[in-house]
PDB file as gemmi writes it, atoms N, CA and C in Angstrom:
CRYST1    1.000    1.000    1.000  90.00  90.00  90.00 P 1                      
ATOM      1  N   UNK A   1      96.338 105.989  94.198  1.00  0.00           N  
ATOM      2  CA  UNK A   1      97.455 105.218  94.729  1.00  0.00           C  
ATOM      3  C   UNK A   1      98.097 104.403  93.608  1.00  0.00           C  
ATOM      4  N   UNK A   2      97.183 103.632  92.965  1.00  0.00           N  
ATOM      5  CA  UNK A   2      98.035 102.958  91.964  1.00  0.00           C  
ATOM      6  C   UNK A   2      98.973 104.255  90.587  1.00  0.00           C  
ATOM      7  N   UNK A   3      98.757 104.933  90.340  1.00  0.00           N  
ATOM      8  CA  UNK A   3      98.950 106.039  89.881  1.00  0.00           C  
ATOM      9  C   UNK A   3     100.217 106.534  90.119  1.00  0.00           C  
ATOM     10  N   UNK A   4      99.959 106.682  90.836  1.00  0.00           N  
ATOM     11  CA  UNK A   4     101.307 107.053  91.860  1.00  0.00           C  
ATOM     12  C   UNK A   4     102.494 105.947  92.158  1.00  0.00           C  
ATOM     13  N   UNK A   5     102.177 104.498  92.138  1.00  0.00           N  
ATOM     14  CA  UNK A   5     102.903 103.271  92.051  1.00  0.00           C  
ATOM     15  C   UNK A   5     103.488 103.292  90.416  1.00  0.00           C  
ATOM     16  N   UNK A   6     102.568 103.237  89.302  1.00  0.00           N  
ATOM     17  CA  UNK A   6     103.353 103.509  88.307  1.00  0.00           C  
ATOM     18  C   UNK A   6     104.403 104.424  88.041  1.00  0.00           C  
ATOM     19  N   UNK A   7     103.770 105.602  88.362  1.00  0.00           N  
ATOM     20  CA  UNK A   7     104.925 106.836  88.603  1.00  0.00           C  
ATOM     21  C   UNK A   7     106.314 106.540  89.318  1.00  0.00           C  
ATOM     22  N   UNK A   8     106.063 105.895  90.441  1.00  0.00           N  
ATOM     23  CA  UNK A   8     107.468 105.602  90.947  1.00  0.00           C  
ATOM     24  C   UNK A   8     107.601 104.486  90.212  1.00  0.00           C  
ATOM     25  N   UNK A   9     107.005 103.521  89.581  1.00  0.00           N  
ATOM     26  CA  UNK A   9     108.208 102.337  89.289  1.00  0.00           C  
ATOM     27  C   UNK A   9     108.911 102.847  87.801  1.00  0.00           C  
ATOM     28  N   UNK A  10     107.892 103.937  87.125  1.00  0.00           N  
ATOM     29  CA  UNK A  10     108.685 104.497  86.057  1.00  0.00           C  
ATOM     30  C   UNK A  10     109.863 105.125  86.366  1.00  0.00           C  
ATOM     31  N   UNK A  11     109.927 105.923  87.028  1.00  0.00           N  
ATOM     32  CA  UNK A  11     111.251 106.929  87.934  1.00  0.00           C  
ATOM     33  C   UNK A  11     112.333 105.695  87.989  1.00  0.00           C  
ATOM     34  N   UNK A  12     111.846 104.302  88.252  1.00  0.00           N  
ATOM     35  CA  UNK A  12     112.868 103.195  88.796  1.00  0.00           C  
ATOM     36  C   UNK A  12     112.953 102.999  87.626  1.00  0.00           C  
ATOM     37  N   UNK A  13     112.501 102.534  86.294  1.00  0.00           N  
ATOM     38  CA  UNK A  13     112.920 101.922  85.064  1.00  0.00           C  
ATOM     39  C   UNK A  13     113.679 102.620  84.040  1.00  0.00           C  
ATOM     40  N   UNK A  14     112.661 103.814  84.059  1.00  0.00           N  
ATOM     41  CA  UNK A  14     113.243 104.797  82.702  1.00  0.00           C  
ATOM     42  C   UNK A  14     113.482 105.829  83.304  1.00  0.00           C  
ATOM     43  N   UNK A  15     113.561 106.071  84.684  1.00  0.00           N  
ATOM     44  CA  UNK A  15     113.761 108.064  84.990  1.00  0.00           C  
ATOM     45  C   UNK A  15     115.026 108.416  84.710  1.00  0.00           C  
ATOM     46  N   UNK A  16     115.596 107.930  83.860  1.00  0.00           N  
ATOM     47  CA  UNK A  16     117.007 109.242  83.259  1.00  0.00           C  
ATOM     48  C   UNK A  16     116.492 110.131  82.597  1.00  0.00           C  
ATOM     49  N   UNK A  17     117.448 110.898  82.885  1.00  0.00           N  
ATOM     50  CA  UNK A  17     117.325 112.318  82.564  1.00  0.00           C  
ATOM     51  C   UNK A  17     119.035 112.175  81.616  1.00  0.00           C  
ATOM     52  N   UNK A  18     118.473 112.723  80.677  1.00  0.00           N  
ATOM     53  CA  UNK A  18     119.575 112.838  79.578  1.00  0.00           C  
ATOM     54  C   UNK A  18     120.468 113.700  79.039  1.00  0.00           C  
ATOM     55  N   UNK A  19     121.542 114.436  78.585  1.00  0.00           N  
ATOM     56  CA  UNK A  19     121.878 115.865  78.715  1.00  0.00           C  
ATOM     57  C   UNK A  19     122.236 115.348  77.190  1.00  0.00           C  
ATOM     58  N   UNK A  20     122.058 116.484  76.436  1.00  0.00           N  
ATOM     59  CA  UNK A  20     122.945 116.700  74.916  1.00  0.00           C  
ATOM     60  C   UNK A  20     123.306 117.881  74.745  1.00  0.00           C  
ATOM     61  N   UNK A  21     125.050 118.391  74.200  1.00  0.00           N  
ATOM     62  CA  UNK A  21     125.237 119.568  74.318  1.00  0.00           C  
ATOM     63  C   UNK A  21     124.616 120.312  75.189  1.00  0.00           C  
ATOM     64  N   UNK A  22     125.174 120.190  76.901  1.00  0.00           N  
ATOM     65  CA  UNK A  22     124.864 120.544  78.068  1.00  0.00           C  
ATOM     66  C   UNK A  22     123.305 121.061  78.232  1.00  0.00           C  
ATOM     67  N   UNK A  23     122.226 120.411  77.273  1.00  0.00           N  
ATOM     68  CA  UNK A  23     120.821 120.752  77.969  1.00  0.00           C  
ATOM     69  C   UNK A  23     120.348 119.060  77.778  1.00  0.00           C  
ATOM     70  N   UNK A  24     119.756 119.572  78.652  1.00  0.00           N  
ATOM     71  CA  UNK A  24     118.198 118.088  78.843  1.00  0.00           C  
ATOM     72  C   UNK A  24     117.304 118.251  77.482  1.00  0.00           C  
ATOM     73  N   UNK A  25     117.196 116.302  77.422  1.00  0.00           N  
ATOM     74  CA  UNK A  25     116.787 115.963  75.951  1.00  0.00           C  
ATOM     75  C   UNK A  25     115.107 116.030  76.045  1.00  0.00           C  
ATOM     76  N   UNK A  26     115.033 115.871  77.751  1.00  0.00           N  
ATOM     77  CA  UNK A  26     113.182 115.283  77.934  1.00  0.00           C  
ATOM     78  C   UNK A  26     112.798 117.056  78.118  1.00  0.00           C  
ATOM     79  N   UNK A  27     111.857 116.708  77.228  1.00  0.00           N  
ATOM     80  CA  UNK A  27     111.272 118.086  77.831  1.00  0.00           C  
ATOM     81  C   UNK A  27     109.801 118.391  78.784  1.00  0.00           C  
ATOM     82  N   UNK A  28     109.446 117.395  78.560  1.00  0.00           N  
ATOM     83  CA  UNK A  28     108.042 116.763  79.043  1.00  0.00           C  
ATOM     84  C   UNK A  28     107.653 115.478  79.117  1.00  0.00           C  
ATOM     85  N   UNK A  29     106.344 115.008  79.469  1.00  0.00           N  
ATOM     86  CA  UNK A  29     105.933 113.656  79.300  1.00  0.00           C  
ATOM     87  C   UNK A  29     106.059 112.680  78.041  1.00  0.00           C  
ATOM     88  N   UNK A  30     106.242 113.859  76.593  1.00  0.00           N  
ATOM     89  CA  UNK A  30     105.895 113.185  75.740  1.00  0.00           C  
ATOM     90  C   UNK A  30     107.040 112.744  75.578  1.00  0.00           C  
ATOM     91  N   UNK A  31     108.393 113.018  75.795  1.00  0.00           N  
ATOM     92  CA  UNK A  31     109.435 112.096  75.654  1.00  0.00           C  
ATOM     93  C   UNK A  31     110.230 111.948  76.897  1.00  0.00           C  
ATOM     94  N   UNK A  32     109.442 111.653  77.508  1.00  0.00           N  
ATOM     95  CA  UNK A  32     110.075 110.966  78.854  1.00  0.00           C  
ATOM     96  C   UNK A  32     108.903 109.603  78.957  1.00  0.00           C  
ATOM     97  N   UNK A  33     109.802 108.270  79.144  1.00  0.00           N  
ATOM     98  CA  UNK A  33     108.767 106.949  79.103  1.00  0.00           C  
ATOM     99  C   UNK A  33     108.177 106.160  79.756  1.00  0.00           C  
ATOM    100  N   UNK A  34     107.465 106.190  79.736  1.00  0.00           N  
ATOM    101  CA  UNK A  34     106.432 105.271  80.846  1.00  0.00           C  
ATOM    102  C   UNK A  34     106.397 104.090  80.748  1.00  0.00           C  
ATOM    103  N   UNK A  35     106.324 103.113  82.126  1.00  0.00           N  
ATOM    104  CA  UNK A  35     106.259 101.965  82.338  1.00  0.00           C  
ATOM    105  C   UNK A  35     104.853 101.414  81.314  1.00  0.00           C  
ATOM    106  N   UNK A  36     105.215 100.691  80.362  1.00  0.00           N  
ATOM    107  CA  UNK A  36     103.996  99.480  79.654  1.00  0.00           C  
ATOM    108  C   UNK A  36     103.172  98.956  80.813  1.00  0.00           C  
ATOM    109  N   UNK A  37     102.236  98.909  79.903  1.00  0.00           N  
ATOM    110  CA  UNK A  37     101.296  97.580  80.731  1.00  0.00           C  
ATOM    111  C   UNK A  37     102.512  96.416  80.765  1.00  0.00           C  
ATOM    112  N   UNK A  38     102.762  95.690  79.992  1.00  0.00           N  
ATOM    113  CA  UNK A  38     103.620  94.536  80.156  1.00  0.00           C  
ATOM    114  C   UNK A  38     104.059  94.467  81.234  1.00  0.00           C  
ATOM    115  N   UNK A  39     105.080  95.631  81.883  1.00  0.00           N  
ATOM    116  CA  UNK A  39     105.888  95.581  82.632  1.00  0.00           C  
ATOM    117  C   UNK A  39     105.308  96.054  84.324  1.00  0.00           C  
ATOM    118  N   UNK A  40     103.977  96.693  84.006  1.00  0.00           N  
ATOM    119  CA  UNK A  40     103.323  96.907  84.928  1.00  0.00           C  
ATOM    120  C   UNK A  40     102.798  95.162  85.912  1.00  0.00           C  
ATOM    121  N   UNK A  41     103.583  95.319  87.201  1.00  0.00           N  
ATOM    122  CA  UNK A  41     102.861  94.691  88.170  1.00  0.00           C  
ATOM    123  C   UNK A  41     101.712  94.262  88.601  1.00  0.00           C  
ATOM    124  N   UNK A  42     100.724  93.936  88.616  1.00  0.00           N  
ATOM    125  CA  UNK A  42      99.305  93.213  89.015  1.00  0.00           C  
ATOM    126  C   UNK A  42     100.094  94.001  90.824  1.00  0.00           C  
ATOM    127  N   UNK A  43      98.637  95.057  91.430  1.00  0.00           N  
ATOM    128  CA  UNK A  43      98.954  95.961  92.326  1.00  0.00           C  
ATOM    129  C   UNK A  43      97.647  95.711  93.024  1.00  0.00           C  
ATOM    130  N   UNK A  44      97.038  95.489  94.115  1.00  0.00           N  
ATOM    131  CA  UNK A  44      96.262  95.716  94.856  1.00  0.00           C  
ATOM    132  C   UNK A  44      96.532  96.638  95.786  1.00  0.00           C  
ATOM    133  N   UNK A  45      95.417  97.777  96.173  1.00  0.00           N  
ATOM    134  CA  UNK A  45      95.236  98.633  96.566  1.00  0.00           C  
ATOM    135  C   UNK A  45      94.138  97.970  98.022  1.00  0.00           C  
ATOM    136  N   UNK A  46      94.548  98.362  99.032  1.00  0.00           N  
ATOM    137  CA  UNK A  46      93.501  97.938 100.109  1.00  0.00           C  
ATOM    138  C   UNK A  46      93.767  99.695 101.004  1.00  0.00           C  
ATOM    139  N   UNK A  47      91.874 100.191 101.137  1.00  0.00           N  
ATOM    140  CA  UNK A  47      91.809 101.454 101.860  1.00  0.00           C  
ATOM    141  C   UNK A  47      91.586 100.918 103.471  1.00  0.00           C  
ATOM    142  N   UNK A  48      92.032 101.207 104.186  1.00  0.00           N  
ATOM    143  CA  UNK A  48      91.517 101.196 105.384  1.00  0.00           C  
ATOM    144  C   UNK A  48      90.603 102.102 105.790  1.00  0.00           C  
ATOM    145  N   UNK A  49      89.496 101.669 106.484  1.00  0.00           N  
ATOM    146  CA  UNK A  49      88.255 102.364 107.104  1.00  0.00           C  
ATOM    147  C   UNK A  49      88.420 103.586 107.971  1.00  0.00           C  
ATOM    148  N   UNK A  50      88.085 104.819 108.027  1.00  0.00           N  
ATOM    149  CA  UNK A  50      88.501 105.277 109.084  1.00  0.00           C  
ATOM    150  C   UNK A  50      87.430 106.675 109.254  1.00  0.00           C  
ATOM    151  N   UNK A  51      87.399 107.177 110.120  1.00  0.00           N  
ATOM    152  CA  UNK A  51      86.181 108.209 109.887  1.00  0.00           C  
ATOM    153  C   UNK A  51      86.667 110.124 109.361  1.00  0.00           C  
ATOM    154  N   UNK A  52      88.031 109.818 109.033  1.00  0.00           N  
ATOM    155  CA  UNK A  52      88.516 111.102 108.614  1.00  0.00           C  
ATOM    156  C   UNK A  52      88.015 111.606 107.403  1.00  0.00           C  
ATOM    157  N   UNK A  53      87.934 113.054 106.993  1.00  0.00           N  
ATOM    158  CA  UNK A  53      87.589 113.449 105.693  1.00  0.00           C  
ATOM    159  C   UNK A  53      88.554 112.840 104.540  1.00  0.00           C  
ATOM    160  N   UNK A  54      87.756 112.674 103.453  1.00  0.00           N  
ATOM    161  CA  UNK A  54      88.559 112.290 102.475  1.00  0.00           C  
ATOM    162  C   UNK A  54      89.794 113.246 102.497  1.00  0.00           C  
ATOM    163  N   UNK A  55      90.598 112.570 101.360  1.00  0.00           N  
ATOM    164  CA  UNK A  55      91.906 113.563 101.340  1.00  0.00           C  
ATOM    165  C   UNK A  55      92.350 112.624  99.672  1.00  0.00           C  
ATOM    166  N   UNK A  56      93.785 113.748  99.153  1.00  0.00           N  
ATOM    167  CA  UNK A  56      94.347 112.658  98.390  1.00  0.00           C  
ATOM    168  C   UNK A  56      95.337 111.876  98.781  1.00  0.00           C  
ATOM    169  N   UNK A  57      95.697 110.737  98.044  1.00  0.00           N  
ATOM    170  CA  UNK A  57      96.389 109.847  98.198  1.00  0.00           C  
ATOM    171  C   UNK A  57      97.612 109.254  97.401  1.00  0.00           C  
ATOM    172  N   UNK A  58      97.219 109.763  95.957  1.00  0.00           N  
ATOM    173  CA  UNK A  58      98.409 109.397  94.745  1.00  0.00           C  
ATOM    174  C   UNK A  58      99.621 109.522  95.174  1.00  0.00           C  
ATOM    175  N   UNK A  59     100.334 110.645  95.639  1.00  0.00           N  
ATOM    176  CA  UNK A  59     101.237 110.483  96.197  1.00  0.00           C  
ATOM    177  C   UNK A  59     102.202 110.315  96.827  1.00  0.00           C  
ATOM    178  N   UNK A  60     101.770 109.572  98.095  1.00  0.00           N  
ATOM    179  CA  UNK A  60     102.507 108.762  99.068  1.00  0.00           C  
ATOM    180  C   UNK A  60     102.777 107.467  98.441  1.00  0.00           C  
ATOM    181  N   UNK A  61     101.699 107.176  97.128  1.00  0.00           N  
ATOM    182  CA  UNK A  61     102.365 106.091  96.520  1.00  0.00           C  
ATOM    183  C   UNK A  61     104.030 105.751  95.800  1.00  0.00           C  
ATOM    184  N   UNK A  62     104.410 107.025  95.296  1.00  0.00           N  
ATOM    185  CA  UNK A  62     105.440 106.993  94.589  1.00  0.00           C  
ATOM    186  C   UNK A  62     106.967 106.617  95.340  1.00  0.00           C  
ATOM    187  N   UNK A  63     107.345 107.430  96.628  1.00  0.00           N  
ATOM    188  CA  UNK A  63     108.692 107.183  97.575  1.00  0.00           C  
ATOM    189  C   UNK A  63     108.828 106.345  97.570  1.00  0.00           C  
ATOM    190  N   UNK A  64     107.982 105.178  98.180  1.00  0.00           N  
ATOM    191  CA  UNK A  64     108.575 103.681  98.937  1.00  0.00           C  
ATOM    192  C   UNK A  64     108.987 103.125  97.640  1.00  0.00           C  
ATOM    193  N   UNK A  65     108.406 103.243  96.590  1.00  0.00           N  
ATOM    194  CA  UNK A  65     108.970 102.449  94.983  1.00  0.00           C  
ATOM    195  C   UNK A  65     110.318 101.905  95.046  1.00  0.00           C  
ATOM    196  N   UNK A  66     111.213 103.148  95.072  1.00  0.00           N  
ATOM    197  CA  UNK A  66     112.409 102.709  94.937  1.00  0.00           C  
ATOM    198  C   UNK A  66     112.934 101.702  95.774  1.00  0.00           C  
ATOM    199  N   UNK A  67     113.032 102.288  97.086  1.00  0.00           N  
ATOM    200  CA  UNK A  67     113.503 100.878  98.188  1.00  0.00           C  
ATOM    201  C   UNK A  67     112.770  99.621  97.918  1.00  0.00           C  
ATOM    202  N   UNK A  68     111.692  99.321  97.933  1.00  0.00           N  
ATOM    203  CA  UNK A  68     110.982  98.296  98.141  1.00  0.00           C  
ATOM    204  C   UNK A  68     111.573  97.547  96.482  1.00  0.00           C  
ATOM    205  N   UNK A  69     111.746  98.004  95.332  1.00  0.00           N  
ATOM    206  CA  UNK A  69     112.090  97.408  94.024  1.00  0.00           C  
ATOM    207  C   UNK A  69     113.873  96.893  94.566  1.00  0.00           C  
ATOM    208  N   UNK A  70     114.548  98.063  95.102  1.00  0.00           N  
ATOM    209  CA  UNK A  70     115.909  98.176  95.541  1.00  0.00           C  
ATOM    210  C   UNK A  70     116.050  96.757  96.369  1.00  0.00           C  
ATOM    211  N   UNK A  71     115.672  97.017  97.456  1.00  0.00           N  
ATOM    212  CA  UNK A  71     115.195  95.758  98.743  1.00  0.00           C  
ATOM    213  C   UNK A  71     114.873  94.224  98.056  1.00  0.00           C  
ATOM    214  N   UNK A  72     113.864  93.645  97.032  1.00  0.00           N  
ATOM    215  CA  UNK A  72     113.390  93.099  96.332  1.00  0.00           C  
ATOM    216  C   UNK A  72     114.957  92.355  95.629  1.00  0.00           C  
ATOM    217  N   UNK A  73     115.411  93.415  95.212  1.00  0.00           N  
ATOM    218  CA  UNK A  73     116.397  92.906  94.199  1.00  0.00           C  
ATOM    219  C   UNK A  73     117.495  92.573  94.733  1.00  0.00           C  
ATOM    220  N   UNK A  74     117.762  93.400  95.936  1.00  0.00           N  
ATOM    221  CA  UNK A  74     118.785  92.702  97.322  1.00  0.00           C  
ATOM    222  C   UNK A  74     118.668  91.310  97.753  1.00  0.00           C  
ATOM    223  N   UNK A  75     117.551  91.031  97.934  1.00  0.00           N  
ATOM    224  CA  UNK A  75     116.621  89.709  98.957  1.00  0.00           C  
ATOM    225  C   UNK A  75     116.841  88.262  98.031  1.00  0.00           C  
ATOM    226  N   UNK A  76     117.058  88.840  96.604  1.00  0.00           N  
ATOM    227  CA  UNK A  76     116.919  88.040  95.537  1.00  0.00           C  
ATOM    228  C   UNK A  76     118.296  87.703  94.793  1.00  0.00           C  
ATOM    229  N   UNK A  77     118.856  88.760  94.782  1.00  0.00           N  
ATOM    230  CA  UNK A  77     120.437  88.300  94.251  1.00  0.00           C  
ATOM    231  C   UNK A  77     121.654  88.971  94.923  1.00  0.00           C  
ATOM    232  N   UNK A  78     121.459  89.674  96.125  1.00  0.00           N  
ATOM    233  CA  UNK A  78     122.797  90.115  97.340  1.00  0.00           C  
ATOM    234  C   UNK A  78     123.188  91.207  96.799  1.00  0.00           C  
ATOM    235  N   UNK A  79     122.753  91.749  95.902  1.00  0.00           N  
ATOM    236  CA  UNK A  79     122.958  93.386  95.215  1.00  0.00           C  
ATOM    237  C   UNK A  79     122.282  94.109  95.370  1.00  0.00           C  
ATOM    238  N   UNK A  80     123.005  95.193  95.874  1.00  0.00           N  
ATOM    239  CA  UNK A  80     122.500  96.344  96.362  1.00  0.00           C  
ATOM    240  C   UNK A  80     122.395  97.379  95.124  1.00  0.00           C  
ATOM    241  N   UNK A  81     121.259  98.043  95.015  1.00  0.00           N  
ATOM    242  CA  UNK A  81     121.157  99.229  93.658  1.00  0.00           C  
ATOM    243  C   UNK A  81     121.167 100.356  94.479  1.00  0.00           C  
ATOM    244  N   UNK A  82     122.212 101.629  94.472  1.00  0.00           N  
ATOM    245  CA  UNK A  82     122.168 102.217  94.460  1.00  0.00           C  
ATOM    246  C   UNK A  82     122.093 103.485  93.405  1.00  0.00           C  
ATOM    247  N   UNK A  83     121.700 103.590  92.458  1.00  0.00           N  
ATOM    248  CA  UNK A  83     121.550 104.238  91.043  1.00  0.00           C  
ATOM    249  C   UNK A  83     119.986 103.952  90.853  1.00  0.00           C  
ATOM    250  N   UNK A  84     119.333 105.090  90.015  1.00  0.00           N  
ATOM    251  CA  UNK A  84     118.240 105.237  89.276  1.00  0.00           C  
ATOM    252  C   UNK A  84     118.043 105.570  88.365  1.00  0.00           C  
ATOM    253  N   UNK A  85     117.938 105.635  87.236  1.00  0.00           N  
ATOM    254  CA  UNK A  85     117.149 104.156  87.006  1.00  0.00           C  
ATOM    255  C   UNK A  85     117.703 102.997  87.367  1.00  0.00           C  
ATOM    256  N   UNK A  86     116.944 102.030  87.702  1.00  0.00           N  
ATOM    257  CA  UNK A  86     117.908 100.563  87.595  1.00  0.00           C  
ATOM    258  C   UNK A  86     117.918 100.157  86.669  1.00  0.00           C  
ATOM    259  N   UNK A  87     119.251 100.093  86.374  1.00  0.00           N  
ATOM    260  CA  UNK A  87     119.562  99.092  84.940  1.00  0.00           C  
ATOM    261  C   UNK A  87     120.210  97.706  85.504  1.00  0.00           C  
ATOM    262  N   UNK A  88     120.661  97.007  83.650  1.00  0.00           N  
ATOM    263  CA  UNK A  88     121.092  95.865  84.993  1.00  0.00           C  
ATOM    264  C   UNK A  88     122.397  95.824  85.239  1.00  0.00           C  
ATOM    265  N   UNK A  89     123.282  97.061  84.631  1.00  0.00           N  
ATOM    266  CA  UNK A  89     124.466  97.619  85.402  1.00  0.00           C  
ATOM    267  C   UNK A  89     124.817  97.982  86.499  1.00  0.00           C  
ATOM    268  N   UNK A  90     123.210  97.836  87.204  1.00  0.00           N  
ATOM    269  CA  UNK A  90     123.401  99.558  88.455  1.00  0.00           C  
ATOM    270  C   UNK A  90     124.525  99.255  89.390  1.00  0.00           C  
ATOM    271  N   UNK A  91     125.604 100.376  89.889  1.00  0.00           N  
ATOM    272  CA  UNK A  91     126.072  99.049  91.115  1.00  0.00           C  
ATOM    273  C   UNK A  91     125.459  99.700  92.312  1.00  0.00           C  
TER     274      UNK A  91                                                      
END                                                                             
């Protein structure tokens, strides 16, 4: 889960995708950038009990990212982000 929280808040910080002479610059992880520790959130993870078989979980973490950062930044200064990455242009 937390895994999956980085993943989406990276998608929210740095997920552009870049074009040069009509191809994409990222070709993989190694130059596409990941959220720092710095910038990484302090995240608690709470499982609820339940008697189902395990399963995975990483990624249901990633979707809500955006709204909830989006929402956050609404609640806080009346701007709405519609664009991703958020910069602090976004409108």
């Amino acid at each position: 889960m937390e895994g999956g929280i980085v993943f989406g808040l990276t998608a929210d910080m740095h997920g552009a995708i870049s074009l040069k002479n009509g191809r994409v610059e990222q070709s993989n992880f190694n130059d596409y950038p990941m959220i720092t520790l710095k910038e990484m959130p302090k995240v608690d993870v709470h499982i609820a009990p339940n008697n189902e078989p395990p399963s995975g979980v990483g990624e249901p973490g990633v979707p809500p990212i955006a709204a909830a950062v989006a929402n956050s930044i609404f609640a806080a200064t009346g701007k709405r982000i519609r664009r991703l990455p958020i910069l602090m242009d976004s409108s």
